[in-house]
Every structure is written in C-alpha cells, then in structure tokens.
C-alpha positions as CSV (number, residue, x, y, z in Angstrom):
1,X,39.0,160.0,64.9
2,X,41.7,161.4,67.5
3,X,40.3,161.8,70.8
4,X,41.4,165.3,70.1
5,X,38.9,166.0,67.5
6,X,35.6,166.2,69.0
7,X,36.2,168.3,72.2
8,X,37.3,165.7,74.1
9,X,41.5,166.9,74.5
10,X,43.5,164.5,75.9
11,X,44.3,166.7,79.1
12,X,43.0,165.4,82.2
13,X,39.1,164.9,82.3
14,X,39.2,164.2,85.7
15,X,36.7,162.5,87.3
16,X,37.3,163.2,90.8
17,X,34.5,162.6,94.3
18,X,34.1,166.1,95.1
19,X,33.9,165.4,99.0
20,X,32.2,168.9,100.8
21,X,33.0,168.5,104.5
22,X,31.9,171.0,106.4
23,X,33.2,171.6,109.9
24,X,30.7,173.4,112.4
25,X,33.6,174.7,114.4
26,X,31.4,176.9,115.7
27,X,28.6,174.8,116.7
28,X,25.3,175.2,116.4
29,X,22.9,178.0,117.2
30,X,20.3,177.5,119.8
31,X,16.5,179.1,119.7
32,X,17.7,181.6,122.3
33,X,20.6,182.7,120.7
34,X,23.6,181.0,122.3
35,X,26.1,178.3,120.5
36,X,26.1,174.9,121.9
37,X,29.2,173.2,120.7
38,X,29.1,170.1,118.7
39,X,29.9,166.6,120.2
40,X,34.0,165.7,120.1
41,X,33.2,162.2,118.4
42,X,31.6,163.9,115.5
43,X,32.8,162.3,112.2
44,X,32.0,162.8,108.4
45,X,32.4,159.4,106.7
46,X,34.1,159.5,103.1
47,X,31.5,158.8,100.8
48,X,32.1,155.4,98.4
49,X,30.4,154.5,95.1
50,X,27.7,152.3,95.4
51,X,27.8,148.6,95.4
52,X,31.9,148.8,97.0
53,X,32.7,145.0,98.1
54,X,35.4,145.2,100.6
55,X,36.6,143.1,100.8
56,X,35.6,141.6,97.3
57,X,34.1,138.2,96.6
58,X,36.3,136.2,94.5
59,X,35.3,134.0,92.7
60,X,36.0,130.1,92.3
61,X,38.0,129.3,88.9
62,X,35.4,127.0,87.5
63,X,36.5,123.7,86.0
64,X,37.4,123.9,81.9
65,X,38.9,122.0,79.3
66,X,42.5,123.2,78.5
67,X,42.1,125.6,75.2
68,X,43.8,128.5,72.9
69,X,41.8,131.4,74.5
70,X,42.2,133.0,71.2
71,X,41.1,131.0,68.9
72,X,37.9,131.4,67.0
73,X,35.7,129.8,64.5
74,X,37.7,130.9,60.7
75,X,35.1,133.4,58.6
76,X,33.1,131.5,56.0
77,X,33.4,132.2,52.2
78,X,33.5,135.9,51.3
79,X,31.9,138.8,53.7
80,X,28.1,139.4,52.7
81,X,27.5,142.8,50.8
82,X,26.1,145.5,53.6
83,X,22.5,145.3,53.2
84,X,22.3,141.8,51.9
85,X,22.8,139.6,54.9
86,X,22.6,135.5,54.2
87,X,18.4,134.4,54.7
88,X,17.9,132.9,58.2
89,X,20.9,134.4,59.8
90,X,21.5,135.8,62.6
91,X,22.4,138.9,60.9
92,X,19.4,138.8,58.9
93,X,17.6,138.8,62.1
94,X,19.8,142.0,63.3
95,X,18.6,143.5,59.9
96,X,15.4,143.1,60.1
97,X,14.4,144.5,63.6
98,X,16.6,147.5,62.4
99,X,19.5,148.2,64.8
100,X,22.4,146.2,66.2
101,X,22.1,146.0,70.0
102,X,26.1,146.0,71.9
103,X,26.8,146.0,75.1
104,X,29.5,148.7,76.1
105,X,31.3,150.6,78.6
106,X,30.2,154.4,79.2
107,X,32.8,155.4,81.6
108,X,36.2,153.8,80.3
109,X,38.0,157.0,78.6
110,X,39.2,156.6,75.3
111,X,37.6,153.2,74.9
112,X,34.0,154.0,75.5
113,X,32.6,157.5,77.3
114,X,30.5,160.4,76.9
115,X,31.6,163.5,75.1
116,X,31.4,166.1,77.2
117,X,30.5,168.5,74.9
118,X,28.3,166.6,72.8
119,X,26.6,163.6,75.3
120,X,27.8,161.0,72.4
121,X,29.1,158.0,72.8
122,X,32.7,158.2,71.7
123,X,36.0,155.8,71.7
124,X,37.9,152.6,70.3
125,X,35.5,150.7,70.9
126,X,32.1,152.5,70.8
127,X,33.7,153.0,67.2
128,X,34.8,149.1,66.8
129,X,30.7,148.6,67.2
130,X,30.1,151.3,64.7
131,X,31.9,149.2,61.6
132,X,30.0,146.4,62.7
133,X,27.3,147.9,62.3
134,X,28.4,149.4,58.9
135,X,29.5,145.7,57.5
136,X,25.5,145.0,58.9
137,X,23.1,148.1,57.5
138,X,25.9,149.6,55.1
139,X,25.4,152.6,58.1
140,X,27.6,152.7,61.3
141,X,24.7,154.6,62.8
142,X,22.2,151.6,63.1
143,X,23.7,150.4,66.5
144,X,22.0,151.0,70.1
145,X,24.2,150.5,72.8
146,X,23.4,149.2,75.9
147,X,26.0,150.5,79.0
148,X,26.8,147.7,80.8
149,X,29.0,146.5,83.9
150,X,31.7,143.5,84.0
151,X,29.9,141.4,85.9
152,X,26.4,142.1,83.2
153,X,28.4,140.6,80.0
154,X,27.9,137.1,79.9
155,X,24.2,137.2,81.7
156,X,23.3,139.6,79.0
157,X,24.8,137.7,75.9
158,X,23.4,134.4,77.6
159,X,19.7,136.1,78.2
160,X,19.9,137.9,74.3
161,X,19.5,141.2,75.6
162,X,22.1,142.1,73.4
163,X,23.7,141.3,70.2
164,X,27.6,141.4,71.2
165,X,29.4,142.9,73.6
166,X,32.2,144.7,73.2
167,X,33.6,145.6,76.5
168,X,37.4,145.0,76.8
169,X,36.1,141.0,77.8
170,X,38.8,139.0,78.6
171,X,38.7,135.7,76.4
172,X,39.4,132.8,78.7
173,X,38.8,128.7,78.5
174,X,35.9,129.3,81.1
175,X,33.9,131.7,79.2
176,X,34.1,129.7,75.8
177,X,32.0,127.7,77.6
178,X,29.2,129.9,78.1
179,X,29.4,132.5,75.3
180,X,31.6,132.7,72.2
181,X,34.3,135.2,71.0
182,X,35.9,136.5,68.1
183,X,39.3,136.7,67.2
184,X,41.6,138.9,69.3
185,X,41.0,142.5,68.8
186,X,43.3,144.7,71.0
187,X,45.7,143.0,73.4
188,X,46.1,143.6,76.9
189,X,48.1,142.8,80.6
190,X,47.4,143.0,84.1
191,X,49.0,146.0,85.9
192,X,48.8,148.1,88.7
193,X,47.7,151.8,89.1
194,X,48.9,153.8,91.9
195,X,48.9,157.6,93.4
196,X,52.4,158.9,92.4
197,X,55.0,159.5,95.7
198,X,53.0,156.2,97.1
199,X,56.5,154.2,97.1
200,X,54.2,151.0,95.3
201,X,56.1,149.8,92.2
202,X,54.8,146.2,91.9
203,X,52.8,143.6,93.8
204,X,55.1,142.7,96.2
205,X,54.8,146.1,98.0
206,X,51.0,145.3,98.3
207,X,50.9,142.8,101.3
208,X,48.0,142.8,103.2
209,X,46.8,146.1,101.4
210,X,43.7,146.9,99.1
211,X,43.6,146.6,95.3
212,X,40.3,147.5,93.6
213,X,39.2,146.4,90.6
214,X,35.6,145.4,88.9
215,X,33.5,142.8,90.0
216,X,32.8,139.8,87.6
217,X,36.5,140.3,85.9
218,X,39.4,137.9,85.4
219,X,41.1,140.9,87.4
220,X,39.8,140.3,91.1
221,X,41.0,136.3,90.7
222,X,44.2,137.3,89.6
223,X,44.6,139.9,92.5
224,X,43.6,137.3,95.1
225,X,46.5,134.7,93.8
226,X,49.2,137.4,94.2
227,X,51.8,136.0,96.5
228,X,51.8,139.4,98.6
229,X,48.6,138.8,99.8
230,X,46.6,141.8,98.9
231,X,42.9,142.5,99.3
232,X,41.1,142.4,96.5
233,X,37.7,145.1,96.7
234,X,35.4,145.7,93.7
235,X,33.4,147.8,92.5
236,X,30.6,147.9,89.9
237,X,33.2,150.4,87.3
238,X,36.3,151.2,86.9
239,X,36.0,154.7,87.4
240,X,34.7,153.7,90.8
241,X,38.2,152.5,91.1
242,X,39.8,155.5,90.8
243,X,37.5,157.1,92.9
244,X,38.6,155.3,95.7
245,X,42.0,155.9,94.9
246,X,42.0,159.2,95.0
247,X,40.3,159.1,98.0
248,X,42.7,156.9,99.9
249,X,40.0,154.0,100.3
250,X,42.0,151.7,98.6
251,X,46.1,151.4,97.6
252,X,46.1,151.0,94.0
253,X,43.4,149.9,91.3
254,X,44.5,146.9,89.1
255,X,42.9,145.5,85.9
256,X,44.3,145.8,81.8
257,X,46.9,148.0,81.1
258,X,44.7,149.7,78.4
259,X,42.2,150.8,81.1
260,X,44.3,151.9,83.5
261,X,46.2,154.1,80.6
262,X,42.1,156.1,80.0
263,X,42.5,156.4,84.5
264,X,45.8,157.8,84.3
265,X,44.8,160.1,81.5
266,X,42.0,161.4,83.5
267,X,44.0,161.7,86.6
268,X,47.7,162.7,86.3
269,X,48.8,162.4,90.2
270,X,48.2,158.6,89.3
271,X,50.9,156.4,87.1
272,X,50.7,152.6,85.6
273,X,53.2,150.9,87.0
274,X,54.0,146.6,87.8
275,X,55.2,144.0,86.4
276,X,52.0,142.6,83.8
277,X,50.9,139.7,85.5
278,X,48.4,138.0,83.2
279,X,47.9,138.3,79.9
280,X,44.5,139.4,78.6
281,X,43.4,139.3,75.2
282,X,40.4,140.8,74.6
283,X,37.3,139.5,72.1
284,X,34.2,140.4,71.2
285,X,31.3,138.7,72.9
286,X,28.9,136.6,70.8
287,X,25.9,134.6,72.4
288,X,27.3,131.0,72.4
289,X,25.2,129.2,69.8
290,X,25.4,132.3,66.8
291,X,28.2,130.6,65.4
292,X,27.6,132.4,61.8
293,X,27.3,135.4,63.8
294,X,31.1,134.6,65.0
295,X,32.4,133.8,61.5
296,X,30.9,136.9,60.2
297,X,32.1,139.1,62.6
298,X,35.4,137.7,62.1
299,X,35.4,138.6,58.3
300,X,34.9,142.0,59.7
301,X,38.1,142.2,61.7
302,X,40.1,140.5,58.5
303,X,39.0,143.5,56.6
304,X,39.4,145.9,59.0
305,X,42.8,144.3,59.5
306,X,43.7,144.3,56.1
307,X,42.7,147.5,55.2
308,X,44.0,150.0,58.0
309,X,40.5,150.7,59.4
310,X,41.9,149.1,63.0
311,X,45.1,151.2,62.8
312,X,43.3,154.0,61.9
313,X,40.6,153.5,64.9
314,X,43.6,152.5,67.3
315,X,45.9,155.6,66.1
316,X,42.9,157.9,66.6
317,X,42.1,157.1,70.2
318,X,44.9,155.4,72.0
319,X,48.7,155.7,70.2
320,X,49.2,159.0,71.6
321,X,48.4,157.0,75.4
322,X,49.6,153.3,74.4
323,X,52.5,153.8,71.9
324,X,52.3,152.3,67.9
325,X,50.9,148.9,67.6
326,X,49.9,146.6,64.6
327,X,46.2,144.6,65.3
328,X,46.5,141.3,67.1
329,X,47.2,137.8,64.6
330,X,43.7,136.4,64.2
331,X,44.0,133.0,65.6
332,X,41.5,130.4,64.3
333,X,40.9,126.9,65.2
C-alpha cells in the first residue's frame, strides 16, 4: 500500500514543537490600575521532550565473540500451512492465546505511525508484522502491537512481553548474545540530518557540537567514536530528534538513513546528508532461546522474497523516498 493511499500523502506531516512565547511587553496590571513592568532577566526556556540526555550516556561496547551479524539459523523443511502451526511450538503457543504480540515504532513515518485520518497503525513495517501474522492465523489482523522505544527492545524480548520486535533493530555480535534475529530484512547506514543553509555536510564539521539520536541504539556509540568530537544527546524517539532540531537544541540528528529519510519527509527545511558511517542491517527481534520461532520466521521472509510481497511492501511505502531496491540476500549460518 503507497503511503499515498490511505490519506497519509507524502507532503510534509510535520511534526513540529509549537513553542507559544508570550512577551508581556506591557507588564502586568496592578489591583489599582497601574502597570508595573516585568523584571529585565525574565526568560522563557525552550521546552524539550521528555527524558533529553545532554549530554547522552554512551554506552560501553560489551565484550563479543567475532560473528556475521547477518547471519541466521536456515528455515526448517517447508513453511507450516496458516492455521496449522507444528504441536509444541512456539507458534503453536502464539496460536493458541490468539494474537501475535510485536513490538513497534509509532512515530517513525513511513515505517511505523498513525494515520492521521484513520488512528491506524500504518507503514513498512507495521505491515512486515502483518504477514507474519498472516503466515501465523492465515489473518494479518491477529497481531497487537506494542509501541516501544530503542532502548525497550531487548528488555522486552528478554522479559517475553512480546513475541518479536520489529523496530529497524540493528543486528550486531553483542545482541546475538542476548536475543536472536532473523535474516536481514531492509538494509541500512549511519548518516547525518541537518537544517538546510546550516553549512554541515559531514562529521567533520561537527566538532565539539551536538548530535541527537535515541538512547539504547548502535547510533549514540557510533556518534561518540567520531573523530570530530561531537556530543552525542538522546532522546527516548526519534521524532524527539527532530524536535530539537528544529528548535536549534541540537546541530543535527543522526541514526539509519531510512529514518532520517521518514524526518526529512516530515520536515522539508531539513536534508540527509554525510558520508554513511556504519552499516546497519536491520533484523527482526526473536527472544533468544525460540530458535523454531527464528527458522519459521525466516521461511517467511524466503517467501516473501520470492514472491514480490517485500517489493511490493517496500515499493508501497518507501521507493518514492529511498529509490528502487531488491530485499537484502538472506544470510544463514
């Protein structure tokens, strides 16, 4: 489905801070009519989204054994008929409580937002959840999601609050050790977004300024290793992000390219621009010891794959954005 389609056009849905500053120039009225002026040092401070780290806490790179990020555990045997999962597993379980729970992103445009018009959940990946939950129930309906931030995905895949998580997750060597991914599913790198006119055109014009990006993501590390020496800040969203570039709090907002291609939709005085300086392939989120849950989920993405069901998701809600691509090589192990 194009973004396009349901009422949600591709102009800019800007979500902006609307910051209301009033200036009592005239000061204030007193009981017996007269107007006492107000104090010189009187300042309104800008407004930030809650839960703004500035600067941010970054986080140790924890010790792990070299790896393939990418690669998964191969599918076993030939995808289960929809309604028939495999006795005693985990997809039997999903089945039988009814629904399958994913974690998601409610405020990353085109990947995973609200409709304005309608209040539904809508994007690439709110729909990449929805085929799950089709190879699952035979119905793409049977899914709840659960809106999460960066920094809830592995706690909630490690404390089964949910079933997956599909979230633009970064698969790295670190996280294999506590949860477990499938195969590559949209590919991604680590840019920078800035206010057009800024002068900013890669890292290196970023000494000693501040880069925001979310807290718990590969992002804020790679940010903090930049030779230029920026400051990294985070916040709980993205969107937070660009609210604190458009409101001058920060100097640019830097996490995958795909993201910052939904922030620039929304807000067209902003551009992607950099160098990539990572690369960041994205997998789905499995709770580390559903290994069938893994396999079966990557027989999903084969057939999805094979049969244009990814291109058609990917042309629907981010070629117009991203350009023409072709769904990432599964790599297995």
């Amino acid at each position: 489905m194009k973004a396009t389609d349901r009422g949600v056009p591709v102009r800019t849905a800007k979500v902006v801070a609307s910051l209301l500053l009033i200036t009592l120039a005239a000061g204030c009225g007193g009981a017996d009519g007269t107007v006492r002026p107000v104090a010189a040092d009187a300042t309104a401070a800008v407004p930030r989204p809650v839960n703004v780290q500035d600067p941010a806490e970054v986080p140790p790179a924890a010790a792990a054994p070299d790896c393939d990020p990418r690669a998964s555990l191969r599918p076993q045997g030939t995808l289960p008929k929809a309604g028939a999962m495999p006795a005693g597993s985990t997809m039997a379980t999903i089945a039988a409580k009814g629904r399958l729970v994913v974690g998601i992103d409610q405020n990353a445009y085109l990947f995973g937002f609200r409709d304005p018009e309608t209040g539904e959940l809508v994007g690439f990946e709110i729909d990449m959840a929805r085929e799950m939950a089709r190879a699952i129930f035979g119905d793409p309906n049977r899914v709840q999601f659960r809106a999460i931030t960066t920094a809830d995905r592995i706690p909630m895949l490690e404390d089964h609050k949910v079933d997956m998580v599909i979230r633009t997750m970064t698969m790295t060597c670190e996280r294999w050790q506590k949860v477990s991914f499938s195969t590559e599913y949209i590919a991604s790198r680590q840019r920078l977004l800035v206010r057009k006119g800024d002068g900013i055109k890669e890292f290196a014009d970023l000494a000693k300024k501040k880069v925001c990006a979310t807290r718990g993501s590969t992002s804020i590390r790679t940010i903090a290793e930049q030779p230029s020496q920026p400051v990294p800040v985070s916040t709980d969203s993205t969107l937070d992000c660009l609210v604190l570039l458009q409101q001058h709090q920060v100097d640019a907002v830097s996490t995958i390219d795909i993201l910052l291609a939904g922030l620039a939709a929304q807000d067209p005085t902003t551009e992607v621009i950099g160098t990539p300086v990572s690369d960041e392939p994205a997998g789905i989120g499995i709770p580390k010891e559903n290994e069938d849950m893994v396999r079966f989920v990557n027989g999903v993405l084969e057939k999805m794959r094979a049969d244009g069901t990814w291109t058609r998701i990917y042309d629907g809600w981010l070629r117009e954005r991203l350009g023409a691509a072709d769904p990432p090589v599964a790599v297995y192990r």
